[in-house]
C-alpha positions as CSV (number, residue, x, y, z in Angstrom):
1,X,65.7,2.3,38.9
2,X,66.5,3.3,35.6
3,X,65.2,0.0,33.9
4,X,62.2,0.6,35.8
5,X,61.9,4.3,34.0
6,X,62.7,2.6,30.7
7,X,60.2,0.2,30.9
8,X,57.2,2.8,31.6
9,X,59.0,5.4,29.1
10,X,58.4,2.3,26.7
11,X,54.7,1.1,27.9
12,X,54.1,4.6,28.1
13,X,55.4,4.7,24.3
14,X,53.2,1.9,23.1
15,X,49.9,3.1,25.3
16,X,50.7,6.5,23.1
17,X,50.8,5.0,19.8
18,X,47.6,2.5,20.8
19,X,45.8,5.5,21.4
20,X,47.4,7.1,17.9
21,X,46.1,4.5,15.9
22,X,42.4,3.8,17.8
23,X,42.0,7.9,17.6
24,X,42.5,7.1,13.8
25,X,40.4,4.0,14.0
26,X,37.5,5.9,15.6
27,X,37.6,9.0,12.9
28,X,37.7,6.2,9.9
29,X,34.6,5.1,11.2
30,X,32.8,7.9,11.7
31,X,33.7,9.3,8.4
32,X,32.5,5.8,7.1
33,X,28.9,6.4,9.0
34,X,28.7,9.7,7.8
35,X,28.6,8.5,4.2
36,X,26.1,5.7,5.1
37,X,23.8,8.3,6.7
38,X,24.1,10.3,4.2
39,X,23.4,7.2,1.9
40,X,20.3,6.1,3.8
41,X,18.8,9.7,3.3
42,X,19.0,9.5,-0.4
43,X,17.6,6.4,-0.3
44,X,14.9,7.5,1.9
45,X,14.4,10.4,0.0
46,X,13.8,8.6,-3.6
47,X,11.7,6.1,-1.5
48,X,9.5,8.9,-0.5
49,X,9.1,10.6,-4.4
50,X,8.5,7.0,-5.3
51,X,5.8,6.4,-2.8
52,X,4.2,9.8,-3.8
53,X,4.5,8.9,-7.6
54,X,2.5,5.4,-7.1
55,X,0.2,6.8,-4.4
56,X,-0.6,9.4,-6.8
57,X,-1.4,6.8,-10.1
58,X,-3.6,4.8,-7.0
59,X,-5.9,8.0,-6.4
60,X,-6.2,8.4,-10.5
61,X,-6.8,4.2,-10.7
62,X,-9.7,4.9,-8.0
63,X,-11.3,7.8,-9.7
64,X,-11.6,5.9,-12.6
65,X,-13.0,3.1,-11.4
66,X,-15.3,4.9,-9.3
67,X,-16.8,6.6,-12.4
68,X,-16.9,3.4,-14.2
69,X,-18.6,1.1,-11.4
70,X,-20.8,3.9,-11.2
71,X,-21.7,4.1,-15.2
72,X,-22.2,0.3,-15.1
73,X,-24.4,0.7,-11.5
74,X,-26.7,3.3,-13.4
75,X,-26.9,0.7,-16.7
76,X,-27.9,-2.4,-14.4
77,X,-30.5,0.1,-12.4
78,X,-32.0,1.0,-16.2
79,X,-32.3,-2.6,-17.0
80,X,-33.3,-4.2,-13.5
81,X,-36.5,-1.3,-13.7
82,X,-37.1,-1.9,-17.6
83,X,-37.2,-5.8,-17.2
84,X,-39.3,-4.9,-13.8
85,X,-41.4,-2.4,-16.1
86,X,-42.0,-5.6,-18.7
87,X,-42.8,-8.3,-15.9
88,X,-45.3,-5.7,-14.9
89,X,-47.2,-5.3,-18.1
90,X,-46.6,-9.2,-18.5
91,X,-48.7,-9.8,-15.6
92,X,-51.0,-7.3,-16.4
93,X,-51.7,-8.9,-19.7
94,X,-51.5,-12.4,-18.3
95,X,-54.4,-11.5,-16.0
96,X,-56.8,-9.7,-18.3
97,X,-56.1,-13.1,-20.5
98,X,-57.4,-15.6,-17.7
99,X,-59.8,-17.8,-18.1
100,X,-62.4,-18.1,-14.3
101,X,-62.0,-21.4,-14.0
102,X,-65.0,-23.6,-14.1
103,X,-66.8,-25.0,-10.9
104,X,-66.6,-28.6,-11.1
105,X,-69.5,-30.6,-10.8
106,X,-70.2,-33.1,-8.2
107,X,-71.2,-36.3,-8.5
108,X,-74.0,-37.4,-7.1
């Protein structure tokens, strides 16, 4: 009987000092974790101020463009109505000019 006690006094030992080391285990790792979470929010963090930074250039980029698409819009409307202004006054001319055309005789 006594062997028997000895050998679970022993398994008993070795269960003890399993659970030692895998308690130790467990806390490495969460401590480990804990850095890497605490890694992934300062990396998600400076993402973030980074995002704002370059949306912030974007909305500057757009406003001006927008003002410069809208300078050369209002220069292309000025030329479009001054060459539409000319063609008028060509046509105008080019009609006063005109010859009536002659009625062609027929032959008899």
């Amino acid at each position: 009987m006594r062997a028997r006690f000895s050998y679970f006094s022993v398994l008993d030992k070795k269960t003890d000092d399993n659970y030692i080391e895998l308690k130790e285990d467990i806390n490495l790792v969460k401590v480990k974790l804990s850095g890497l979470s605490d890694r992934v929010d300062t990396v998600e963090t400076n993402l973030v101020k980074r995002i704002d930074a370059v949306d912030s250039r974007l909305d500057k980029v757009e406003i001006s463009l927008t003002k410069r698409i809208d300078a050369v819009d209002e220069k292309l409307t000025k030329r479009i109505d001054a060459v539409h202004t000319e063609l008028i006054a060509h046509r105008e001319s080019v009609e006063l000019h005109k010859v009536p055309r002659k009625r062609v005789l027929k032959q008899v």
